[in-house]
Backbone of each chain as ProteinMPNN parsed JSONL, in Angstrom:
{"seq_chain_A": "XXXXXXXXXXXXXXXXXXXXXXXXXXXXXXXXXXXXXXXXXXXXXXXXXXXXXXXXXXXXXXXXXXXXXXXXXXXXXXXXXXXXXXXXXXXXXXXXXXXXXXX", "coords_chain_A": {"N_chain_A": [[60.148, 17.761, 42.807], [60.355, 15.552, 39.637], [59.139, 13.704, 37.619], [59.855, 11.672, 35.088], [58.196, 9.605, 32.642], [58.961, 6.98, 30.614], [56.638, 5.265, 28.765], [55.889, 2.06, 26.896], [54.356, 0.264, 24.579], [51.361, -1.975, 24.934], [51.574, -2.957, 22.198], [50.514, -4.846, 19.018], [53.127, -7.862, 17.919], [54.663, -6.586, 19.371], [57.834, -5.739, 20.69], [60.35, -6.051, 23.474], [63.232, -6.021, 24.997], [64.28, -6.947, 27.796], [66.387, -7.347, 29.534], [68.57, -6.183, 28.302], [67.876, -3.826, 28.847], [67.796, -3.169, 30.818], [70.815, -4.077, 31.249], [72.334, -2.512, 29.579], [70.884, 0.055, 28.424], [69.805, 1.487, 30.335], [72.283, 1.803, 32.22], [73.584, 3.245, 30.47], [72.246, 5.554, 30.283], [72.255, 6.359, 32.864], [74.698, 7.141, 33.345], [75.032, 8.794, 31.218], [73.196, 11.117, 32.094], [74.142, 11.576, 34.504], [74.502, 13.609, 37.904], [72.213, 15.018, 37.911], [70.745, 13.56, 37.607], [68.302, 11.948, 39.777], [67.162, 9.578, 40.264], [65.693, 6.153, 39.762], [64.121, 4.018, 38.175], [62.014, 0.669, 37.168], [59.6, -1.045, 35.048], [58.084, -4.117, 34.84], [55.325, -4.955, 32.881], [52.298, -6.835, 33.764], [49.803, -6.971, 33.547], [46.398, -6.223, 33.478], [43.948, -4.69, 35.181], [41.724, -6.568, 35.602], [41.781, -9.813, 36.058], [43.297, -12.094, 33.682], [43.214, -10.197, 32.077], [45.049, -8.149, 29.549], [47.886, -6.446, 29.584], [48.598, -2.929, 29.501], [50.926, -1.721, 28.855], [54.233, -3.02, 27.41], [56.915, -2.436, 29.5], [57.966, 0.059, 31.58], [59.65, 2.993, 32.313], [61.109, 5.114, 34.351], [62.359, 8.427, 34.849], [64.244, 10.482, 37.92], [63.772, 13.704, 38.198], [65.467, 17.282, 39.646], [63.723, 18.731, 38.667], [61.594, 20.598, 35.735], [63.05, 22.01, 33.798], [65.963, 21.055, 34.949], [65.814, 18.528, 34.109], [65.526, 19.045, 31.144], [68.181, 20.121, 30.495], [69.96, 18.345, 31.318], [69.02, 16.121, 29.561], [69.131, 17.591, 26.777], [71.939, 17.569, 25.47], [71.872, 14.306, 25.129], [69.926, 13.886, 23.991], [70.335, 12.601, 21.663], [72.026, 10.466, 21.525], [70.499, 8.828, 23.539], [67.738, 8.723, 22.7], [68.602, 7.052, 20.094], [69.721, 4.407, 20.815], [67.023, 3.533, 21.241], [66.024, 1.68, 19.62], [67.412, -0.839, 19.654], [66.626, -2.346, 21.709], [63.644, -2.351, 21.897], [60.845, -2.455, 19.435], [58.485, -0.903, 20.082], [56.771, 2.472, 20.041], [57.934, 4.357, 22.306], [55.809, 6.123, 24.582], [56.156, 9.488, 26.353], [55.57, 10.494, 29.089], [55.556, 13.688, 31.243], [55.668, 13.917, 34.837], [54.817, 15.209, 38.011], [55.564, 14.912, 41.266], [53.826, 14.238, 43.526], [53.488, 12.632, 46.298]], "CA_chain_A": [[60.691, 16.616, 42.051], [59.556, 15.817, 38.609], [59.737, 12.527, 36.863], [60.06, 11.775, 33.261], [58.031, 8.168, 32.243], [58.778, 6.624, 29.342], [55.729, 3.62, 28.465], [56.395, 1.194, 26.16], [52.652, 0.245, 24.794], [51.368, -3.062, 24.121], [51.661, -3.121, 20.584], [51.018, -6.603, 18.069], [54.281, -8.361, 17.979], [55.808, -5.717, 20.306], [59.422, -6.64, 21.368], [61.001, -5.447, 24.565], [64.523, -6.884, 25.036], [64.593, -6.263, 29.218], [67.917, -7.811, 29.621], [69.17, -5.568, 27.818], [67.119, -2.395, 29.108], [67.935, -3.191, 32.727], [71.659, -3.84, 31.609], [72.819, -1.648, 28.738], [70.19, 1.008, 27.932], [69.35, 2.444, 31.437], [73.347, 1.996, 32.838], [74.261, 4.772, 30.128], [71.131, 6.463, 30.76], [72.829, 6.977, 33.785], [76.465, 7.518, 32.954], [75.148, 9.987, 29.949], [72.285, 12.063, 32.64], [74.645, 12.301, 35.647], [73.908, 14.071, 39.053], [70.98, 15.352, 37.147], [69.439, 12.347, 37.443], [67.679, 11.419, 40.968], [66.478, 8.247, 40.796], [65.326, 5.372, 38.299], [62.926, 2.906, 38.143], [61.873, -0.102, 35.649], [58.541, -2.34, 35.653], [57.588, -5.327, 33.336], [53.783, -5.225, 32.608], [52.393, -8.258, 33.39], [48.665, -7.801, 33.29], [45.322, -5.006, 33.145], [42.936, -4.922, 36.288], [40.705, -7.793, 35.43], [42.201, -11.265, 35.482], [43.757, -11.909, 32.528], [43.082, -8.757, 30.875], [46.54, -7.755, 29.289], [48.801, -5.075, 30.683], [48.587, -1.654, 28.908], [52.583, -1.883, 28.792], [55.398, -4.271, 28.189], [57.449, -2.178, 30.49], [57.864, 1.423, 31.99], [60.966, 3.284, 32.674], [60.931, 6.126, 34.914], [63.618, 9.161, 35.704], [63.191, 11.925, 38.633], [65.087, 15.335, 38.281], [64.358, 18.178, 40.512], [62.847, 19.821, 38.039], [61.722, 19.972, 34.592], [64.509, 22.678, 33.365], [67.16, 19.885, 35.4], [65.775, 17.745, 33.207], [66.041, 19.441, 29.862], [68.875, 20.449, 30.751], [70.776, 17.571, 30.961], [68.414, 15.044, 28.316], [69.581, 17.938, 25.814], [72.901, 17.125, 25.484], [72.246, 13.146, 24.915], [68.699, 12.744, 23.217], [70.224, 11.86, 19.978], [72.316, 9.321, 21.438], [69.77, 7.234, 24.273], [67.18, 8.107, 21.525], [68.986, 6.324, 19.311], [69.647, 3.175, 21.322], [65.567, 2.538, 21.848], [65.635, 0.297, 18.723], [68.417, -1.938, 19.987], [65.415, -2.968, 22.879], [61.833, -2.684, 21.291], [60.306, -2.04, 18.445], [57.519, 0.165, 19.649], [56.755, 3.417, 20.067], [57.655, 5.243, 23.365], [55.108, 7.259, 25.065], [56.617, 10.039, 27.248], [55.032, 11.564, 30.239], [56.361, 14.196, 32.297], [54.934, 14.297, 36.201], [55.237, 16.075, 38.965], [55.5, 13.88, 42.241], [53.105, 14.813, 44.678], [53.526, 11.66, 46.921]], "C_chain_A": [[59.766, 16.307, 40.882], [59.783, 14.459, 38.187], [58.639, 12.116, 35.66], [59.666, 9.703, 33.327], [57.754, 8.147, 31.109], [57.953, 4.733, 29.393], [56.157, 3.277, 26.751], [54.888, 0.071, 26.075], [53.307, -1.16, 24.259], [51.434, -3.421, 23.24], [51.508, -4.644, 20.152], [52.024, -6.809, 17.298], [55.01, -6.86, 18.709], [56.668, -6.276, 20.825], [59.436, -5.756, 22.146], [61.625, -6.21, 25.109], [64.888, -6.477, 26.945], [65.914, -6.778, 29.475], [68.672, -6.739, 28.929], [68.813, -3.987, 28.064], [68.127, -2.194, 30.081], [69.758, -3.308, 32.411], [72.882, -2.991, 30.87], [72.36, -0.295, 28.284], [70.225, 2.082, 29.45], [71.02, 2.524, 32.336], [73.754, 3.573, 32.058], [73.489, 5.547, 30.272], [71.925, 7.209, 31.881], [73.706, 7.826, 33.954], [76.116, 9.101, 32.01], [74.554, 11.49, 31.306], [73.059, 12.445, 34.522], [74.478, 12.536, 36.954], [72.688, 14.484, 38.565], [70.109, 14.095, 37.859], [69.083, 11.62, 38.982], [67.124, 10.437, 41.478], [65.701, 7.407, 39.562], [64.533, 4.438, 38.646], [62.388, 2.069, 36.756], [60.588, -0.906, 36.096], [58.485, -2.768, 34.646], [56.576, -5.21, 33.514], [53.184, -6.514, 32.642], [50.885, -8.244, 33.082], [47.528, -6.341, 33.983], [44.749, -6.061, 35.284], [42.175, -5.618, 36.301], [41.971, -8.956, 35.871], [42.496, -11.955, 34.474], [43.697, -11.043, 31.128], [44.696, -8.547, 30.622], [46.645, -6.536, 29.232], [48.508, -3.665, 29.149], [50.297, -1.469, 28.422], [53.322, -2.463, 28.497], [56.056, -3.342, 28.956], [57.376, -0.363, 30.711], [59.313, 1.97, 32.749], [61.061, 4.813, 33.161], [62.093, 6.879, 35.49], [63.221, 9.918, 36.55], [64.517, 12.822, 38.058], [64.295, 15.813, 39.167], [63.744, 19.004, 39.374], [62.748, 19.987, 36.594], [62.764, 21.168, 33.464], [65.741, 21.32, 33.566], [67.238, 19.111, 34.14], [66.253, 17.75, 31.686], [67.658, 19.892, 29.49], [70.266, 19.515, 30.433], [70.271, 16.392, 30.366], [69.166, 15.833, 27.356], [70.897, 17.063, 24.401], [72.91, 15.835, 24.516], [71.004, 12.629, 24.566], [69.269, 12.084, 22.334], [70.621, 10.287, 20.784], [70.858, 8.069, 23.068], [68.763, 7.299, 23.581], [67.336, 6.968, 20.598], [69.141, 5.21, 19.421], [68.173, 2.464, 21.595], [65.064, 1.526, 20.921], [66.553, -1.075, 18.734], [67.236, -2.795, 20.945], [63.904, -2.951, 22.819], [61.922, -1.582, 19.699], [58.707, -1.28, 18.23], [57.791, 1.566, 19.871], [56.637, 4.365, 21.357], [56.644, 6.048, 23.35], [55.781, 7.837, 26.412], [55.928, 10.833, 28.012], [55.666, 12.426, 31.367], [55.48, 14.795, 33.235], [55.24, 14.982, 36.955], [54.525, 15.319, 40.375], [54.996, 14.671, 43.108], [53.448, 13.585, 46.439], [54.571, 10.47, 47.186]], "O_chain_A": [[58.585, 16.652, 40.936], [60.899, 14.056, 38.515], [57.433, 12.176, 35.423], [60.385, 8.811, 33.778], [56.887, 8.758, 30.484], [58.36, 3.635, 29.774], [56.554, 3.977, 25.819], [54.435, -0.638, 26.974], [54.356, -1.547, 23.744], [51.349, -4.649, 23.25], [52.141, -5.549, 20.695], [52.13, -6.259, 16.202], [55.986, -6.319, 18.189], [56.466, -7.312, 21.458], [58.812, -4.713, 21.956], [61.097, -7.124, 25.743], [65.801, -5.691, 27.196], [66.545, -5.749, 29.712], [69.786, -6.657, 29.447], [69.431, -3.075, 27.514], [69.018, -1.348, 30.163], [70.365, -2.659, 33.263], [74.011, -2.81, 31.324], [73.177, 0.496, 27.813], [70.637, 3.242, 29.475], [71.008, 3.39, 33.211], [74.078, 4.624, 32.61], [74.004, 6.648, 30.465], [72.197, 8.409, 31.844], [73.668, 8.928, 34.501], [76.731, 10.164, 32.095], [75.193, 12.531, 31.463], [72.659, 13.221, 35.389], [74.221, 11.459, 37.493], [71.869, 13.915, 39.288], [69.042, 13.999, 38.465], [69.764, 10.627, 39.239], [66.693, 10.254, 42.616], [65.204, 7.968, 38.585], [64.451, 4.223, 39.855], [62.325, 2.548, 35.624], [60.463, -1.361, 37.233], [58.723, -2.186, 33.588], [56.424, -5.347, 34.728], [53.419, -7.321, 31.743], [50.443, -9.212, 32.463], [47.942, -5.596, 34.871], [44.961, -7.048, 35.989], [41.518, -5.446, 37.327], [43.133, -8.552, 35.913], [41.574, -12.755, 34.312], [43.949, -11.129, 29.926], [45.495, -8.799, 31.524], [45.813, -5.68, 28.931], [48.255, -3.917, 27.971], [50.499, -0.914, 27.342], [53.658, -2.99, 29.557], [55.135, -3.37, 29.771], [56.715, 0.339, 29.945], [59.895, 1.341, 33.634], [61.083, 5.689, 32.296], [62.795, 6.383, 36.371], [62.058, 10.31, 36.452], [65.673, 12.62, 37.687], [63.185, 15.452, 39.56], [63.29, 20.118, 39.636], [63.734, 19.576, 35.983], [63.041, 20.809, 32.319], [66.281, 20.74, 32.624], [68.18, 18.985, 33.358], [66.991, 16.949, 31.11], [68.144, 19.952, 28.361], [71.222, 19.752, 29.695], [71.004, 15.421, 30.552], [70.027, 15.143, 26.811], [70.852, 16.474, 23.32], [73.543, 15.841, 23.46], [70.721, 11.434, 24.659], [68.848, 10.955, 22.082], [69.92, 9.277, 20.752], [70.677, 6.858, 23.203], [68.294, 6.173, 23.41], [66.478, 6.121, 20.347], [68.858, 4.535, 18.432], [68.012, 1.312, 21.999], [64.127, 0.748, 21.106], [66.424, -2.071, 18.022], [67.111, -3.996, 20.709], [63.138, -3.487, 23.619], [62.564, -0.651, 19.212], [58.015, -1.081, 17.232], [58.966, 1.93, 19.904], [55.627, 5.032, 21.579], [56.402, 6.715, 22.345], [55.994, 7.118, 27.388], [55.656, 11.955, 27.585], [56.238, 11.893, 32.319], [54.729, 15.74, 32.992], [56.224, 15.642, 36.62], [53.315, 15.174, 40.549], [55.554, 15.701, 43.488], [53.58, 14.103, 47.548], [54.275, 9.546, 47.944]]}, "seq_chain_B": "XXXXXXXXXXXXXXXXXXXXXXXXXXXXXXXXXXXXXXXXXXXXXXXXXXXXXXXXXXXXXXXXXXXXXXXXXXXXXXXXXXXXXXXXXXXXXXXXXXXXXXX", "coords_chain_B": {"N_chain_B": [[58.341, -7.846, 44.349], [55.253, -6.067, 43.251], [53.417, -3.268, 41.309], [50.763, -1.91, 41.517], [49.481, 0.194, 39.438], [47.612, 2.931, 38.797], [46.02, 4.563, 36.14], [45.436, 7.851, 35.383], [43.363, 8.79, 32.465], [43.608, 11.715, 30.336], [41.131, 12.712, 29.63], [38.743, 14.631, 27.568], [37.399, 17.151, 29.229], [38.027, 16.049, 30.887], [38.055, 15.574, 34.555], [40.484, 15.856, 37.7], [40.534, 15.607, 41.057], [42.966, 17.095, 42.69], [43.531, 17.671, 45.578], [41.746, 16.036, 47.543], [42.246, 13.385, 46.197], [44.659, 13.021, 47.353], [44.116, 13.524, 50.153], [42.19, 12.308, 51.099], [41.467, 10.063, 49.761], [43.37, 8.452, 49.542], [44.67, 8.329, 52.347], [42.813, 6.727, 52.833], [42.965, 4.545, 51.374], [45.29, 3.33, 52.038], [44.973, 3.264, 55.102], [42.504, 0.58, 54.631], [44.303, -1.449, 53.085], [46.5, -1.817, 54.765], [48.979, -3.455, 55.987], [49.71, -5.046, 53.434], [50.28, -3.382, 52.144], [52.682, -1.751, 50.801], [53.927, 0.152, 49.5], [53.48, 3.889, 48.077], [52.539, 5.986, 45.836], [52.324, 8.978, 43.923], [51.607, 11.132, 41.522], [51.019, 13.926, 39.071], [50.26, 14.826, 36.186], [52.044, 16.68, 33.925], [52.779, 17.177, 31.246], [53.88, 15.948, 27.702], [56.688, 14.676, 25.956], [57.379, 15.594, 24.217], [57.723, 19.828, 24.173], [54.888, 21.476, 25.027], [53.358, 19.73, 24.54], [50.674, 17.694, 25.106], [49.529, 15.97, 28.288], [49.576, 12.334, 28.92], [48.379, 11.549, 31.13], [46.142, 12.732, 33.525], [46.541, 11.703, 36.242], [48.502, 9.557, 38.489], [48.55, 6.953, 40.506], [49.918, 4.675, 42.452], [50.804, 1.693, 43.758], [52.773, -0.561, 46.167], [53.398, -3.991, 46.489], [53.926, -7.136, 47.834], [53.94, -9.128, 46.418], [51.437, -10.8, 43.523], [49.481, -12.445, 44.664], [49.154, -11.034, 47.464], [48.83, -8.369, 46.973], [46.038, -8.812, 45.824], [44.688, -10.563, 47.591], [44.611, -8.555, 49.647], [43.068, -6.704, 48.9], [40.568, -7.446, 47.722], [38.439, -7.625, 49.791], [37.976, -5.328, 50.248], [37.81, -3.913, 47.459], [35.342, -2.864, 46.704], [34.812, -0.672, 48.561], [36.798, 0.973, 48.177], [36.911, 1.529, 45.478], [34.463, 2.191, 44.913], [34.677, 4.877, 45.37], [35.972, 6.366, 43.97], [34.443, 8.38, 42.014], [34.369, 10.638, 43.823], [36.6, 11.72, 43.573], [37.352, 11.925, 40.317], [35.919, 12.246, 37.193], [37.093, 10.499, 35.404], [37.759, 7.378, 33.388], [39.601, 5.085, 35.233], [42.992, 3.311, 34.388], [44.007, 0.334, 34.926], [46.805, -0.737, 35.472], [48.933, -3.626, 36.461], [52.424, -4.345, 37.161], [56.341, -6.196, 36.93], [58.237, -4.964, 39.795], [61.525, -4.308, 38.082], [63.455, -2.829, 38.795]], "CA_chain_B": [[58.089, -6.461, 44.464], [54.524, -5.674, 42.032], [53.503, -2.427, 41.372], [49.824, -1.307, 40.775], [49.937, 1.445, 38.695], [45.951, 3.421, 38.045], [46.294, 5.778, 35.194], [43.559, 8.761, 35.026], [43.352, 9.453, 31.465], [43.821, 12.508, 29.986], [40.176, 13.227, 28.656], [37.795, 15.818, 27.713], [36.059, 17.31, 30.333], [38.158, 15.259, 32.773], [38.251, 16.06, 36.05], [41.071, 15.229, 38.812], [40.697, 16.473, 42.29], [44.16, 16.156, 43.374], [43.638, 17.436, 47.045], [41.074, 14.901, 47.274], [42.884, 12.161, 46.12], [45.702, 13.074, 48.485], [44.268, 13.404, 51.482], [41.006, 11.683, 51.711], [41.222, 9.02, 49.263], [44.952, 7.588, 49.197], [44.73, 7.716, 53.509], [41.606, 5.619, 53.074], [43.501, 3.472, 50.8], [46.496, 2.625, 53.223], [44.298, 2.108, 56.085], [42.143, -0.81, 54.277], [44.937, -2.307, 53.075], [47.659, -1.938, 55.872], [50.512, -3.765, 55.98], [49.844, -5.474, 52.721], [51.014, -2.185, 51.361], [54.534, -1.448, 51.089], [54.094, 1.732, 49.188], [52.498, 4.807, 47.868], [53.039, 7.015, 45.47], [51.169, 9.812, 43.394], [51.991, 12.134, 40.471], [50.046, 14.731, 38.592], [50.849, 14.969, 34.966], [52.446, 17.698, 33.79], [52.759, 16.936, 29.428], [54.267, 14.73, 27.118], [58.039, 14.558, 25.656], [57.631, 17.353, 23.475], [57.116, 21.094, 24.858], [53.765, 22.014, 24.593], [52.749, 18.201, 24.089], [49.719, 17.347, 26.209], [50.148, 14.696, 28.965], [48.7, 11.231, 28.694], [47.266, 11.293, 32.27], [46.293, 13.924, 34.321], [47.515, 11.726, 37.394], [48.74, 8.038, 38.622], [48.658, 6.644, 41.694], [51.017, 3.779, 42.571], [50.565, 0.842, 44.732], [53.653, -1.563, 46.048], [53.0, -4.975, 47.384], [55.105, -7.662, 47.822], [53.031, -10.315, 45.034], [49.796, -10.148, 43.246], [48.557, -12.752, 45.573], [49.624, -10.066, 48.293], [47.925, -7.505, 46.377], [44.876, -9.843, 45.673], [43.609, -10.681, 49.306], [44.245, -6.861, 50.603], [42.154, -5.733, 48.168], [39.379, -8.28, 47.595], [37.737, -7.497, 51.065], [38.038, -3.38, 50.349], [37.507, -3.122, 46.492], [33.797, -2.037, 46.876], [34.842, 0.929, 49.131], [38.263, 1.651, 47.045], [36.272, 1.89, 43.891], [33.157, 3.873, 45.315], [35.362, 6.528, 46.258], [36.821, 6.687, 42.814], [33.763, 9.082, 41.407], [34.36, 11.481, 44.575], [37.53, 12.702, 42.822], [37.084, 12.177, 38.971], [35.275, 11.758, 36.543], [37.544, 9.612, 33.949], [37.669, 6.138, 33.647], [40.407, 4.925, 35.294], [43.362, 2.064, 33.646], [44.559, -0.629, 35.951], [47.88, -1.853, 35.332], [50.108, -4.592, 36.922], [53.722, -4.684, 36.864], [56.864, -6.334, 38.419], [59.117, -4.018, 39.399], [62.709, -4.556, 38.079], [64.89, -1.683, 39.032]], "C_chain_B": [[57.171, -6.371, 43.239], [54.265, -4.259, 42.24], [52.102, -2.262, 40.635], [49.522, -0.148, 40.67], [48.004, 2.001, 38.05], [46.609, 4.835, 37.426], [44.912, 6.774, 34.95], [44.139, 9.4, 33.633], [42.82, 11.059, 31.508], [42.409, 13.159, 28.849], [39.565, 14.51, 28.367], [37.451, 15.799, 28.533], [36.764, 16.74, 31.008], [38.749, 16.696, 33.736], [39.005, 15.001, 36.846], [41.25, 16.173, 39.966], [41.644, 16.005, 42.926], [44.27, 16.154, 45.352], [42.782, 16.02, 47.542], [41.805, 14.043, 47.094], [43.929, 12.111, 47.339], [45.622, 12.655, 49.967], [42.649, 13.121, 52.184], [41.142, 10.253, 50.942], [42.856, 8.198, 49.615], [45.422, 7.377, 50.561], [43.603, 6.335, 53.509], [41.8, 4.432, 52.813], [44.515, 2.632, 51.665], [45.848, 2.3, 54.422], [43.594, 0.835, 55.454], [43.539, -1.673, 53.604], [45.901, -2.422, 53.789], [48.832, -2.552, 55.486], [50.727, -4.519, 54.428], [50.666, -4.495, 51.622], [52.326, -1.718, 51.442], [54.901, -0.491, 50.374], [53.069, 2.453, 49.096], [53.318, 5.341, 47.346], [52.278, 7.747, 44.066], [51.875, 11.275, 42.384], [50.686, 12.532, 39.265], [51.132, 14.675, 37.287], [51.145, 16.121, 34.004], [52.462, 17.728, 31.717], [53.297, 15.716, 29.071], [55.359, 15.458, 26.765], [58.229, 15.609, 24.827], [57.317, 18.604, 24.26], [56.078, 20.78, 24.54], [52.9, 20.769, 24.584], [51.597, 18.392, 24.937], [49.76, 16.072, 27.124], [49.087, 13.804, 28.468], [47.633, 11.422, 30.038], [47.332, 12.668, 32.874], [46.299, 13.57, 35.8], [47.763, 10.261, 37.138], [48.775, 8.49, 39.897], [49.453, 5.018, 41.697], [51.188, 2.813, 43.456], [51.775, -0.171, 44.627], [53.415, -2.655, 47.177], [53.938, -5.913, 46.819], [54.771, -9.072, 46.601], [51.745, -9.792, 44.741], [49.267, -11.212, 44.049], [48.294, -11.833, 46.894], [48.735, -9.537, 47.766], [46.2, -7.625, 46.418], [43.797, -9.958, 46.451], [44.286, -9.671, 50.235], [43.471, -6.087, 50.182], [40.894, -5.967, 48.161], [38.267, -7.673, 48.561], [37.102, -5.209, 50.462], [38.003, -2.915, 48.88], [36.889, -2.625, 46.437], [34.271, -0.485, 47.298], [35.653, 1.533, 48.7], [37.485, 1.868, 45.837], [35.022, 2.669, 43.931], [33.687, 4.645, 45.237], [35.66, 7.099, 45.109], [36.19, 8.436, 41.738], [34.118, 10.466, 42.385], [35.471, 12.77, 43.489], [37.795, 13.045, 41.299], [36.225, 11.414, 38.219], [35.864, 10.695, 34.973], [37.233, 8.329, 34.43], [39.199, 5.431, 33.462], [41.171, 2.757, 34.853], [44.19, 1.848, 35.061], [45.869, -1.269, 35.071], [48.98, -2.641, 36.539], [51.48, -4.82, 36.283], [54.444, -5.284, 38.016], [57.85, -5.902, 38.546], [60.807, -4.92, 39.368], [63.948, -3.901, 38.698], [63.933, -0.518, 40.087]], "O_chain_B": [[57.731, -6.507, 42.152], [54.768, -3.791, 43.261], [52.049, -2.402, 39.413], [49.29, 0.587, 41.63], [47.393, 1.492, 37.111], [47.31, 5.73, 37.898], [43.795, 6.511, 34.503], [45.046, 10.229, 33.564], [42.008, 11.562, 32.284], [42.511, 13.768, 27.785], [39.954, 15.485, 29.009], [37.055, 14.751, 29.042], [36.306, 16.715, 32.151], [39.31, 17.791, 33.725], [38.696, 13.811, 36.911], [41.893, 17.222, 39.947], [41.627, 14.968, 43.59], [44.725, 15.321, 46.136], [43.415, 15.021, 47.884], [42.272, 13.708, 48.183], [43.94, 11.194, 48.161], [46.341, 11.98, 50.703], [42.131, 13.503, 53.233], [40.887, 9.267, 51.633], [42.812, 7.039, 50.03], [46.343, 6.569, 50.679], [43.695, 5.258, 54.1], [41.332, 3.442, 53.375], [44.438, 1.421, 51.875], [46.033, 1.178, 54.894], [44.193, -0.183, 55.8], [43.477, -2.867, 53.899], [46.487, -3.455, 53.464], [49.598, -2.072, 54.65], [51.91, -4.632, 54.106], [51.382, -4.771, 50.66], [52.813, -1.299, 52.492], [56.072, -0.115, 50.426], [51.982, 2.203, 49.618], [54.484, 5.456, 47.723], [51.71, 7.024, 43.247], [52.548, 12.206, 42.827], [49.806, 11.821, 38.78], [52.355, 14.538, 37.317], [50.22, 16.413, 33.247], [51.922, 18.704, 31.196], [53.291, 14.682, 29.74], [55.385, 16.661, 27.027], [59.183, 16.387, 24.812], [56.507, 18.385, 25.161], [55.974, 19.829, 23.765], [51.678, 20.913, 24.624], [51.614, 19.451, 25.564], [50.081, 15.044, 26.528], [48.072, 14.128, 27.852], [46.404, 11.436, 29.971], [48.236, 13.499, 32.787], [46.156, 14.445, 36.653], [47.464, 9.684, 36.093], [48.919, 9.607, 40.393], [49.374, 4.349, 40.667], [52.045, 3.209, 44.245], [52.037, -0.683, 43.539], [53.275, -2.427, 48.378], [54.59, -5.776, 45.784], [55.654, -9.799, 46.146], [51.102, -8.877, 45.256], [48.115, -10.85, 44.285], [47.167, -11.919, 47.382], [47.63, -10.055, 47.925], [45.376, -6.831, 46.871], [42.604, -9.692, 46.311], [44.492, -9.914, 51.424], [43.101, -5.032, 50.697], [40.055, -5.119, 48.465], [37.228, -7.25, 48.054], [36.168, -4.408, 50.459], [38.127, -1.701, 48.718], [37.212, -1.491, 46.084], [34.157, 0.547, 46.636], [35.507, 2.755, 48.696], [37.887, 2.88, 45.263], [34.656, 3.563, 43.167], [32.995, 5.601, 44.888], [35.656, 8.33, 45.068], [36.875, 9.243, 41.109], [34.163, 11.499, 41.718], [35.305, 13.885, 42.993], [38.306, 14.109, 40.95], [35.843, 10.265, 38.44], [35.266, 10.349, 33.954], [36.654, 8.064, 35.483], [39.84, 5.219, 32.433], [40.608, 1.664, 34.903], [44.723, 2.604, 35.872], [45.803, -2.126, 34.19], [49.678, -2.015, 37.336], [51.677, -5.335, 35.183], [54.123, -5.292, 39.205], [58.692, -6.156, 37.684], [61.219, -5.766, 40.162], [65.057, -4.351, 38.984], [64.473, 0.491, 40.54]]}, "name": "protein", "num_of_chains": 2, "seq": "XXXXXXXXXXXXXXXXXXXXXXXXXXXXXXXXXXXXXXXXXXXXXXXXXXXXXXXXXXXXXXXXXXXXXXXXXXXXXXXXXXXXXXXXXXXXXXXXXXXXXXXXXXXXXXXXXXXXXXXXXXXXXXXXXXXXXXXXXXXXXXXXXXXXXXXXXXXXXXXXXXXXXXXXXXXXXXXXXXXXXXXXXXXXXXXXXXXXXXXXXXXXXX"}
């Protein structure tokens, strides 16, 4: 199993519209990526390892596939368009990591 | 539902010993905190969103508890020996983030 996280950095004046992640961005995520797609996950950032240290994130949005072909496989298809929707819900700059779930 | 999320950067020279983490450090972790823990979960980092990209981390580890006061006083007692251990398996300097999970 492999999963695909997209962070969403703290940036100054960074927007991240979660109402709208959680109910328009990541539904077609779905609808567009299919059986492909194994499982989803969303977090809000609220805060760094100190005590009011601030979060590394406003949020994090995580897909699994089995595998990172699966994956390409069926992102191909529909980068342009859930690319295209990530300025409807922030105005920074995704960072994408692709893992490989040990645990 | 929070979600502490340790990121091992992706440095020079780093080092991540993933057996290690697996199966000496991340049991050690669930026994001191026991029931306060309501997950686990662990991924090695494979790149970033482009081919060829380089990943951000070269792992995470993933902690789910049911609040950060939850979190808070399971940890307090057992940070010392959770954060000794940390050098056993690498040498980066690992990022603490807090989230709460949405999805």
């Amino acid at each position: 199993m492999i999963k695909v996280s997209v962070f969403y950095p703290n940036a100054a004046n960074g927007r991240f519209d979660m109402p709208y992640y959680l109910n328009k961005h990541m539904p077609m995520v779905q609808q567009r990526l299919g059986t492909a797609l194994k499982g989803v996950s969303v977090e809000h950032g609220l805060g760094g390892g100190q005590a009011g240290s601030p979060t590394s994130y406003l949020a994090m949005g995580h897909l699994l596939f089995d595998s990172v072909e699966a994956f390409q496989q069926a992102w191909g298809p529909h980068a342009e368009a859930i690319v295209g929707d990530v300025p409807n819900y922030t105005n920074t700059q995704p960072v994408i990591q692709v893992s490989e779930v040990k645990l």
